[in-house]
C-alpha positions in Angstrom: 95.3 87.6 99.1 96.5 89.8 96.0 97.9 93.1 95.7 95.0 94.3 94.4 92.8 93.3 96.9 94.9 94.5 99.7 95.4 97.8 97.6 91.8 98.2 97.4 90.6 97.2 101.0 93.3 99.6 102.1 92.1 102.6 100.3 88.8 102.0 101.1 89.9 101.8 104.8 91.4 105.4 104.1 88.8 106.5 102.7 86.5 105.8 105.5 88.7 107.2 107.7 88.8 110.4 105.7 85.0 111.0 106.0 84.6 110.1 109.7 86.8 112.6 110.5 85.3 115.3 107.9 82.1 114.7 109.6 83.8 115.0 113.3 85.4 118.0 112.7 82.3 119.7 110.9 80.5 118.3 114.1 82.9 119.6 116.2 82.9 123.0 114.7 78.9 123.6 114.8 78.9 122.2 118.2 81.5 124.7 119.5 79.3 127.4 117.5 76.4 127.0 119.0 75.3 125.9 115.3 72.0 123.8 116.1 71.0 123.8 112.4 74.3 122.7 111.4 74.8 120.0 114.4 71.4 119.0 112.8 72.3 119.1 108.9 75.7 117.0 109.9 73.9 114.2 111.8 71.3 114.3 109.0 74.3 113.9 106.6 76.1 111.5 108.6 72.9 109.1 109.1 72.5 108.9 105.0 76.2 108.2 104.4 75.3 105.0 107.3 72.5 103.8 105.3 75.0 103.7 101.5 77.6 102.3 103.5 76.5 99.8 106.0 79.2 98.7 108.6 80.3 102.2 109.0 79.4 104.0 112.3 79.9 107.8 112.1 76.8 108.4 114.5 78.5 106.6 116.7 81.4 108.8 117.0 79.1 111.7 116.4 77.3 111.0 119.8 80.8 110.3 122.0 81.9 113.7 121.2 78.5 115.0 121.9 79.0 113.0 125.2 82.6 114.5 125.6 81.7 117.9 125.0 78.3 118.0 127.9 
């Protein structure tokens, strides 16, 4: 495998990471508001950014701290 592959599976790893936990904390934060429109708008957002980037599961970890928090 080249450099440049590994570079670039790497970023994109980080990269991923980086919005999962953008959309956790957002989640987080309307949850612990009481925000319903907002919990709504994030799963919303987080369901479109599944379907452009298949393999990635932020509903997933949306709905285990849902599940943590009730």
């Amino acid at each position: 495998m080249s450099l440049h592959l590994l570079s670039d599976l790497l970023d994109s790893h980080d990269a991923t990471e980086t919005v999962i936990r953008d959309f956790t904390t957002r989640y987080e934060i309307a949850l612990s508001t009481g925000d319903e429109l907002d919990v709504r708008r994030v799963k919303a957002a987080a369901a479109v950014y599944e379907l452009h980037n298949p393999g990635v599961r932020v509903l997933d970890e949306l709905d285990a701290i849902q599940n943590a928090a009730a």
